[in-house]
KOLKENU-100090 format. One line per 2 residues: for each residue x, y, z of C-alpha. Coordinates in Angstrom, 3 decimals. Layout:
BEGIN
X/Y/Z ~ ...
END
This chain:
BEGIN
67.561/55.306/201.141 ~ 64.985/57.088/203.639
63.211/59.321/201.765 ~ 62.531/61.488/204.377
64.971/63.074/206.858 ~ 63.562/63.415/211.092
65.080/67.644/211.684 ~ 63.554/67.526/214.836
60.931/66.384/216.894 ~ 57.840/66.898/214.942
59.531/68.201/211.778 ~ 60.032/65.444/209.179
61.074/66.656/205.573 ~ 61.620/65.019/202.490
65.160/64.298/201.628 ~ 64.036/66.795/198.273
62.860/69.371/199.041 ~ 61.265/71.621/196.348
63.037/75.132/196.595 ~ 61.087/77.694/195.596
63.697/80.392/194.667 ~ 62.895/80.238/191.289
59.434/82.769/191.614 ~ 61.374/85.581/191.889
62.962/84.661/188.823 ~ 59.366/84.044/187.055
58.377/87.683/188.378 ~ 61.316/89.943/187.292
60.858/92.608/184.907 ~ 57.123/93.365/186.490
55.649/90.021/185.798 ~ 52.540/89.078/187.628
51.519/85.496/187.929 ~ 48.528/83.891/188.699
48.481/82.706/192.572 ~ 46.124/80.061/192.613
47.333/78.730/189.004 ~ 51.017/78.679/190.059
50.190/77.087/193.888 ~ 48.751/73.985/191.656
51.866/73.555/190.156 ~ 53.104/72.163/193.969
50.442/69.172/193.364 ~ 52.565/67.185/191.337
55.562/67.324/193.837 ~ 53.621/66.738/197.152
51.917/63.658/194.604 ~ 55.136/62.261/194.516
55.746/62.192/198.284 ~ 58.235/65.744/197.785
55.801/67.257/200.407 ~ 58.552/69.923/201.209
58.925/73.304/200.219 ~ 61.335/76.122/201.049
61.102/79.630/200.389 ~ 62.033/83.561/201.632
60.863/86.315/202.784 ~ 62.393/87.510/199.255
61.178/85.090/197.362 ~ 58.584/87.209/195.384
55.363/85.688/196.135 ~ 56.535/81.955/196.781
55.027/82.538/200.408 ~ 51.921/83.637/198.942
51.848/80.811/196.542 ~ 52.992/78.224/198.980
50.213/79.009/201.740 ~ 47.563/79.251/198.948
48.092/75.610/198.324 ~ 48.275/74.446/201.950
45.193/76.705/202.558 ~ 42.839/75.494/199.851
44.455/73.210/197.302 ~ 45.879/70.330/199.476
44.810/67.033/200.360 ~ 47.855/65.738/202.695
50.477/67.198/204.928 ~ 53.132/69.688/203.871
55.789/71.338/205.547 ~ 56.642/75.021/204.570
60.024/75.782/205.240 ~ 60.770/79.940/205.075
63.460/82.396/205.954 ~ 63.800/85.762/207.277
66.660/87.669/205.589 ~ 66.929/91.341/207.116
68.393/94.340/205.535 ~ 71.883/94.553/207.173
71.065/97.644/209.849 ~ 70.073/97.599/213.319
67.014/95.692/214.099 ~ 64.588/95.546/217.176
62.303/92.980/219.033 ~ 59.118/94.593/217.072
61.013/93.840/213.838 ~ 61.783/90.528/214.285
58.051/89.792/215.142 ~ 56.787/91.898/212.562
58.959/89.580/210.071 ~ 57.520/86.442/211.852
54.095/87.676/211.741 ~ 54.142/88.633/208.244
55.510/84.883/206.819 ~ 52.532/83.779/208.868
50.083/85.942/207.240 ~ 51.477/85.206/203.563
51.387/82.050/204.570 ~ 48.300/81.832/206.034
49.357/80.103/209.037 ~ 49.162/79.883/212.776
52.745/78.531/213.391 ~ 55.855/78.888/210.735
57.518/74.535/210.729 ~ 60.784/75.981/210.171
62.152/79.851/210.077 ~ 65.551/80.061/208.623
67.683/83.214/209.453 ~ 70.197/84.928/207.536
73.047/87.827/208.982 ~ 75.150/90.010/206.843
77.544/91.043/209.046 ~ 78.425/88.971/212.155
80.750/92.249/213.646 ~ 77.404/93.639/214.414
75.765/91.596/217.449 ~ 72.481/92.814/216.202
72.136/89.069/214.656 ~ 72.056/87.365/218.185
69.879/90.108/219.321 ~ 67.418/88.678/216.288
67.949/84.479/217.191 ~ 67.190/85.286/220.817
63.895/87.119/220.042 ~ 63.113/84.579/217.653
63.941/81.713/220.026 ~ 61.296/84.131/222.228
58.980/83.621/219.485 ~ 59.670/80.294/219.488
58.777/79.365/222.939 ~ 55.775/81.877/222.422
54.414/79.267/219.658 ~ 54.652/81.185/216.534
57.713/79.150/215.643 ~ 57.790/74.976/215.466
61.913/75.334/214.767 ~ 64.832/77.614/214.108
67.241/77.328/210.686 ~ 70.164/78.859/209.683
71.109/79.943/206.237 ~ 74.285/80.550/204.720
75.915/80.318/208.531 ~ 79.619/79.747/208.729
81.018/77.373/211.103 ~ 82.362/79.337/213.731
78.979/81.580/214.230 ~ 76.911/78.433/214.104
79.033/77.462/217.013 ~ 78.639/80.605/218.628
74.281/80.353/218.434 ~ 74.624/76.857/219.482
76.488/77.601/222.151 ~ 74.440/80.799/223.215
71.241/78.877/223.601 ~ 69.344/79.351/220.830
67.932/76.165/219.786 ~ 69.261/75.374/215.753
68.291/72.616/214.180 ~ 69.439/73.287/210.741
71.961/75.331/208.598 ~ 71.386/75.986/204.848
74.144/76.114/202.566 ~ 75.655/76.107/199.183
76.931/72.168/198.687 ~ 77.316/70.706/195.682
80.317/68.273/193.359 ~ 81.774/72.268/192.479
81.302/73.369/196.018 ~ 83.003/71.372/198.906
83.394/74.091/202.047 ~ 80.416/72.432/203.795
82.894/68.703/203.971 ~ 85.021/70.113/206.526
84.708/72.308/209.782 ~ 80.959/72.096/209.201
80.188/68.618/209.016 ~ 82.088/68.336/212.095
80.307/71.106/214.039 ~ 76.669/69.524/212.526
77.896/65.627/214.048 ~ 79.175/67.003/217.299
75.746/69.247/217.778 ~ 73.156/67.572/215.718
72.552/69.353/213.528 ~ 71.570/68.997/209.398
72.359/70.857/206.242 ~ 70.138/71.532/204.074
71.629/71.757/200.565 ~ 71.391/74.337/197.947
73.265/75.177/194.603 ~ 73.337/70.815/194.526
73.075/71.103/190.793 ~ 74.614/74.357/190.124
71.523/76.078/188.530 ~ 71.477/72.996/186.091
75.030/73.217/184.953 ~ 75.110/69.322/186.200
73.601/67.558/183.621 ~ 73.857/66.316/179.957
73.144/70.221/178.394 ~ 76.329/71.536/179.160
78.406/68.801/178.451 ~ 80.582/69.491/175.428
78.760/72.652/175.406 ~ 81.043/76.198/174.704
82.030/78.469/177.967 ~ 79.140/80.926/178.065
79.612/84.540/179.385 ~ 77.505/85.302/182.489
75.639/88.238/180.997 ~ 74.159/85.095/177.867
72.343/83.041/180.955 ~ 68.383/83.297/181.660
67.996/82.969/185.171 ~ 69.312/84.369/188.105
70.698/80.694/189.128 ~ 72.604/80.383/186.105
74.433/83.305/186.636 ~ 75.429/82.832/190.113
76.747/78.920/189.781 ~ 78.639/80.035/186.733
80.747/82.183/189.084 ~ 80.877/78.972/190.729
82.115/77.041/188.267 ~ 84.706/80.184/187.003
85.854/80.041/190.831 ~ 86.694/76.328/190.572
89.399/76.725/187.606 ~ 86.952/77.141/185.022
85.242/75.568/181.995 ~ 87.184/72.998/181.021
87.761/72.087/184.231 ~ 84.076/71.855/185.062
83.680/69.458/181.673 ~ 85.956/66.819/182.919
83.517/67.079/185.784 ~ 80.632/66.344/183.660
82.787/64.055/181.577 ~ 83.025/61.700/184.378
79.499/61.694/185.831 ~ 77.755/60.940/182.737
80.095/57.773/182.991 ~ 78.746/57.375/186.609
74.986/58.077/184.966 ~ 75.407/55.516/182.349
76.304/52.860/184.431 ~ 72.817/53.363/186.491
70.814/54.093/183.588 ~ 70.048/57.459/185.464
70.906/60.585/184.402 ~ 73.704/63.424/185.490
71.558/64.996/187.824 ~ 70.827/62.233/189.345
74.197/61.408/190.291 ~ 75.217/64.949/191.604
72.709/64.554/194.071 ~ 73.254/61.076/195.416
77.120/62.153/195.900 ~ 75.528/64.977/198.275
72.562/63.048/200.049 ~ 75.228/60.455/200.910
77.276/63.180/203.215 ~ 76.517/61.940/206.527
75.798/65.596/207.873 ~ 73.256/66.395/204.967
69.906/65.654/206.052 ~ 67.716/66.666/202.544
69.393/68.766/199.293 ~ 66.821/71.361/198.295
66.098/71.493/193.984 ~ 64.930/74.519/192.517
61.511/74.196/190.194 ~ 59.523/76.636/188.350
56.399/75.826/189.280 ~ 53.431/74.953/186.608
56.483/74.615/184.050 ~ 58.384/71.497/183.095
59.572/69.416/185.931 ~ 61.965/66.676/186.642
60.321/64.873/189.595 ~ 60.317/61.268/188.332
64.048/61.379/187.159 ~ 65.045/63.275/190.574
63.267/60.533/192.949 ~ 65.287/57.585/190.576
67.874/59.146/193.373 ~ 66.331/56.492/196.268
66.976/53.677/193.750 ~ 70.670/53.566/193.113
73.698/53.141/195.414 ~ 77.010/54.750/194.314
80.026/52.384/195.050 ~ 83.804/52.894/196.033
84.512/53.219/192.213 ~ 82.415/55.993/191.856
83.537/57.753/194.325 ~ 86.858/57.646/193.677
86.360/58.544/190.266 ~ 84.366/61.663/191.634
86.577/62.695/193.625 ~ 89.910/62.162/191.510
88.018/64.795/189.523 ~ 86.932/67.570/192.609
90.932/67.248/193.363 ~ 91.628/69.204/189.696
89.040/71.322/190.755 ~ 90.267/74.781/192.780
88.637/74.770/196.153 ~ 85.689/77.698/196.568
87.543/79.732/199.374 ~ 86.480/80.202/202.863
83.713/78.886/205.006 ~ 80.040/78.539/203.898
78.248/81.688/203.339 ~ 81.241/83.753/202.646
80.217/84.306/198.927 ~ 77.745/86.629/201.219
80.723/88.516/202.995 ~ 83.482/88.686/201.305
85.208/88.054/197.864 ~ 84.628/86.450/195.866
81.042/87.084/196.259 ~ 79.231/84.311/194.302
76.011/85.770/193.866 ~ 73.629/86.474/190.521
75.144/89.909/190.165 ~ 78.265/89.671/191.401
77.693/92.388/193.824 ~ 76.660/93.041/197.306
77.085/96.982/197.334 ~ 73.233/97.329/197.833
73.564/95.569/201.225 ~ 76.987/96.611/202.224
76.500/100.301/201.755 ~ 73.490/99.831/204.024
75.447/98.042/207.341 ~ 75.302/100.082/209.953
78.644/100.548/212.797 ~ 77.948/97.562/215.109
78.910/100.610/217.887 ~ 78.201/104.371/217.739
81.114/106.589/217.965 ~ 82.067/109.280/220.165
83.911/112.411/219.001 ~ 86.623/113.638/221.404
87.956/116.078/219.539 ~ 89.380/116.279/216.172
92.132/113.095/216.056 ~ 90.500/111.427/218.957
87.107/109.364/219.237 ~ 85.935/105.913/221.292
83.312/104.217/221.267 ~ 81.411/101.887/224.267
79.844/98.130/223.802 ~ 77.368/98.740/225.993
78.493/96.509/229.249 ~ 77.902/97.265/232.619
81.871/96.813/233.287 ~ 82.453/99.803/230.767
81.128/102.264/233.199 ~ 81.716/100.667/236.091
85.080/101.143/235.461 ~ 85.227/103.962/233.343
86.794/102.963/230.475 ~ 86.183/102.589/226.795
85.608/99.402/224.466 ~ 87.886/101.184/222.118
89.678/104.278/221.450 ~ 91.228/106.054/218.295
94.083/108.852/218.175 ~ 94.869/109.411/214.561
95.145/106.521/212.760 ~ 95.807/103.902/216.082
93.133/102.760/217.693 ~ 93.583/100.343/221.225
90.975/97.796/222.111 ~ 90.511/97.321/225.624
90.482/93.431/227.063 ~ 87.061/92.340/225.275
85.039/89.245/227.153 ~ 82.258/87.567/225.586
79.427/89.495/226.934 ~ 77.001/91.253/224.957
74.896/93.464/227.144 ~ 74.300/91.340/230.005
74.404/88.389/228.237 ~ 76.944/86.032/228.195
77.796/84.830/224.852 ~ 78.943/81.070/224.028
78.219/79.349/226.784 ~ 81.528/77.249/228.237
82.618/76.623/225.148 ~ 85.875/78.476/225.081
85.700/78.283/220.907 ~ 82.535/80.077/220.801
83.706/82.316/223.285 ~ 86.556/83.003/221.567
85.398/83.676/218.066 ~ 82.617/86.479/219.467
85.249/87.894/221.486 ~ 86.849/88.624/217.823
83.614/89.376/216.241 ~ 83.304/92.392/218.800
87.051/93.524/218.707 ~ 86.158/93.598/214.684
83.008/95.769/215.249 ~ 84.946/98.055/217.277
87.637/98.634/215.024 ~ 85.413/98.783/211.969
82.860/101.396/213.892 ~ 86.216/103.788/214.205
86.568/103.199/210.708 ~ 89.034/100.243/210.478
88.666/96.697/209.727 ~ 90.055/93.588/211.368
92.639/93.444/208.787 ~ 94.752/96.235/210.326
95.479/94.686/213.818 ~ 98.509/94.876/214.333
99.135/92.732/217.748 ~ 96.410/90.390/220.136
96.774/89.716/223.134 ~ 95.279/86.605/224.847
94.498/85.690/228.508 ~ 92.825/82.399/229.216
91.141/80.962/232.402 ~ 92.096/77.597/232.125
95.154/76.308/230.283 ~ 93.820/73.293/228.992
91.920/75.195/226.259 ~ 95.079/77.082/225.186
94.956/75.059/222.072 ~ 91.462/75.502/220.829
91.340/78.909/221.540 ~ 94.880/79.737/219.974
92.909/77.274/217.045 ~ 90.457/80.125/216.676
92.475/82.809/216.844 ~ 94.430/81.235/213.813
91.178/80.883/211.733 ~ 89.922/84.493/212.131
93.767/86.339/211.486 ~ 94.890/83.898/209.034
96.405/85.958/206.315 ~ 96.684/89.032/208.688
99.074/87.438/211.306 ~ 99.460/90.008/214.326
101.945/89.710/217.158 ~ 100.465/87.888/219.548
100.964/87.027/223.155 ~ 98.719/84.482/224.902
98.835/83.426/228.733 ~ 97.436/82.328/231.299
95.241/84.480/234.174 ~ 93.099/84.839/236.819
89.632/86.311/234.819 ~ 87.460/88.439/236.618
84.383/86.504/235.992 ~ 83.656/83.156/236.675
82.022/82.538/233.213 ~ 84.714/83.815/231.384
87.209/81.199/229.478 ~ 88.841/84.001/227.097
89.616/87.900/227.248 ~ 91.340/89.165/224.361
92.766/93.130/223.452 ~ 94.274/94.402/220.188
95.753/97.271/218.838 ~ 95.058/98.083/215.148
96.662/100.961/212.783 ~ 94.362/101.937/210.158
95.946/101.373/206.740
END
C-alpha cells in the first residue's frame, strides 16, 4: 500500500495523517503549554514519513504549534492541513478573509495547502456565499486547495456543482460508523473527490483496552474523544454489541501479529473513496507511530472481511448522512449538545411584518421585484412558498445538474419557512415543474431524500421554465405545527 495519497495537483498527503484535535483537549481547564516544547513532539511523526497534520481554527493552539515547527523546527516538507469553522450567523467577504488571514498568521505562512470548511446550517445560503469567497481567495493565492468537513452528500453535490473547486470532504468513518459507504462514496468516484477519515478508531475504543472491559458512563471518560465515540458506540446498539466488534478484530489482529488498531484502520484505508484516515495524537506524550505504520504491511483477505462485516450487520446503522451528528439528532458530539451554536443561527431571510397575522419575507432575486411578489408569505399559521429556482442572488446555483439544483431549491424553500418561524417538517404539499422530462427521476430521487419521513402531497410535471438554466422550480405550502 501507497503510503501517501495524490489530493490534488501539488498536494500529496500521507495516507496518516496526524490529527491534531487532541490540543484542545491538553488545554482545557486553563492549561497553558509550552509552544516550542509541544511543536517537537511533531518530529517523531514527520521522522516516520507521517509528514501530515490537520488541525482548526478551534483547535486551541494546534495552529500555533503546527507553524512553529514548520517555521523553525523542521528539516523536510510538511503539509498543514486546517479548517475554518464559523459561528453559525451571517458572514461577509471581510470575514472569510479575515479567517484565512489569521490561519496564515498562526501558521506562519504565505499560502494555507489545504483549508477545510465547515456550515451549520445549509437553509442559510450564507455557506456558498463563504466557498465562493474562499474559492476568490483561492485564485488570489492565499489558498493551494479547498476541503470540506463534515459535508453531507447532497450539499457536496451542490458546491461541486456550483463551481467551487473541492478536493476533499472530511468525515466521521470508522468499523461503528458506515454513512460515508453509500451516497458518498458514490458522489467522491463520480467527482473525484477523497475522504479524509476521522473518528477511524473511535477515540481509542478500537483496541485491546476495552475489550472485555465494563460499559462506562460518558460523564467517567478523560477526553473529549472518548465521550463523543461512546455516543457512537451507544448509537450502534450498544456495549455488548460493540464487544463482539472487538471480539472479532482481535481475531483479525492475531492472525497478522498486529494489533486492533491496526486492523480498524486497514478496513477503512481499503475503501476505494478514502484517500488518508486522520489519527488523533497528543503531542510530546506517548505515541503509537510504529504500530500504526505496521498498517502498509498487511493485506486483509475475503475472510476478514466477511467476518467484519457479519459483525457491522448486528450493529444499528448511525442515522442519516455524514455530518448530521452536527444538525440534527442524534447529535454525536463530546457534550451531547449543540444549543451554543443553534441558539446563535440566524433566519437565512429577514422578515417583513404586514400586520399582526401576516408577514413575508424576499430571497433577494431580481425576479422578486421584477414581478412583485414574495419568496414566501405567512397568514396565521399557513405560510405559501412561491415557485423557488435555484438562484441565489444572481447566481445560479448547481450548475446543470438537475440533483444539485434540486436539493438547493429545497434548502431555500426550508430557509423560508424556517425564517417565518416554521421548519421543513410542516410542508404540507410540493409542487414540482421540470424542464426536461428525462430527469423526472433524479429529481423526484431528491425530493424523496429531503421529505422522507415528512411525505407531502406532491404533484410533479412537466413545463416550459422561464429560464434557460433552470432544470427544476419547486413551491410548497407549509402549516406550522
Amino acid at each position: 500500500m501507497n503510503k501517501y495519497c495524490k489530493l490534488a495537483p501539488g498536494l500529496e498527503v500521507s495516507r496518516i495523517i496526524t490529527g491534531l484535535w487532541q490540543i484542545a483537549d491538553m488545554e482545557k481547564d486553563g492549561a497553558r503549554l509550552d509552544l516550542e516544547q509541544t511543536a517537537r513532539g511533531m518530529s517523531p511523526y514527520t521522522d516516520a514519513g507521517i509528514t501530515s497534520f490537520d488541525m482548526a481554527d478551534h483547535y486551541g493552539s494546534a495552529e500555533l504549534i503546527a507553524g512553529i515547527y514548520r517555521k523553525k523546527l523542521s528539516n523536510k516538507p510538511i503539509q498543514l492541513l486546517t479548517k475554518w469553522v464559523p459561528k453559525a450567523e451571517q458572514k461577509t467577504k471581510q470575514d472569510v478573509r479575515s479567517a484565512v488571514e489569521l490561519s496564515l498568521e498562526r501558521m506562519q505562512s504565505d499560502v494555507i495547502d489545504l483549508m477545510q470548511f465547515h456550515a451549520w446550517n445549509y437553509a442559510n445560503p450564507y455557506w456558498l456565499d463563504s466557498l465562493f469567497w474562499l474559492q476568490e481567495l483561492k485564485e488570489e493565492g492565499l489558498i493551494h486547495n479547498i476541503g470540506l468537513t463534515n459535508f453531507d452528500t447532497a450539499h457536496l453535490r451542490i458546491a461541486i456543482s456550483s463551481g467551487v473547486d473541492i478536493v476533499s470532504n472530511q468525515v466521521s468513518y470508522s468499523l461503528i460508523d458506515q454513512r460515508a459507504e453509500y451516497g458518498m462514496s458514490k458522489i467522491c468516484e463520480e467527482f473525484d473527490i477523497k475522504l479524509l477519515a476521522f473518528g477511524v478508531l473511535a477515540g481509542g475504543f478500537l483496541s485491546e483496552k476495552w475489550l472485555g472491559a465494563p460499559d462506562p458512563s460518558v460523564k467517567s471518560l478523560s477526553t473529549w474523544s472518548q465521550m463523543k465515540y461512546k455516543r457512537y458506540i451507544d448509537a450502534a446498539g450498544g456495549w455488548d454489541k460493540f464487544q463482539e466488534l472487538l471480539d472479532a478484530l482481535q481475531k483479525i489482529s492475531k492472525k497478522y501479529h498486529v494489533q486492533i488498531p491496526t486492523i480498524a484502520m486497514k478496513y477503512i484505508l481499503d475503501k476505494p473513496s478514502v484517500g488518508s484516515v486522520i489519527i488523533g495524537a497528543r503531542l510530546g506524550e506517548k505515541d503509537h507511530i510504529n504500530k500504526n505504520m505496521k498498517v502498509f504491511d498487511i493485506n486483509l483477505d475475503t475472510d476478514d472481511k466477511n467476518l467484519i462485516n457479519k459483525v457491522q450487520e448486528q450493529l444499528a446503522p448511525i442515522s442519516g448522512d455524514c455530518g448530521d451528528e452536527y444538525r440534527k439528532a442524534p447529535i454525536l458530539t463530546a457534550a451531547g449538545d449543540l444549543t451554543d451554536h443553534i441558539d446563535s443561527l440566524s433566519k437565512p431571510y429577514e422578515p417583513i411584518k404586514i400586520n399582526n397575522n401576516r408577514a413575508r419575507i424576499n430571497s433577494g432575486t431580481a425576479w422578486e421585484e421584477l414581478a412583485g411578489y414574495s419568496r414566501a408569505i405567512k397568514k396565521d399559521g399557513y405560510i405559501a412558498v412561491s415557485g423557488t429556482t435555484a438562484t441565489h442572488g444572481e447566481r445560479l446555483i448547481g450548475g446543470n445538474d438537475p440533483i444539485a439544483q434540486t436539493h438547493f431549491v429545497i434548502d431555500k424553500i426550508e430557509g423560508a419557512i424556517e425564517s417565518l418561524g416554521g421548519k421543513l417538517q410542516d410542508v404540507i404539499r410540493t409542487r414540482i415543474f421540470i424542464k426536461n422530462i428525462s430527469d423526472w427521476e433524479a429529481i423526484a430521487r431528491a425530493h424523496g431524500e429531503r421529505f422522507t419521513d415528512i411525505f407531502p402531497a406532491n404533484t410533479l410535471v412537466k413545463a416550459e421554465l422561464i429560464g434557460s438554466e433552470y432544470l427544476v422550480e419547486i413551491e410548497a405550502d407549509a402549516i406550522l405545527s
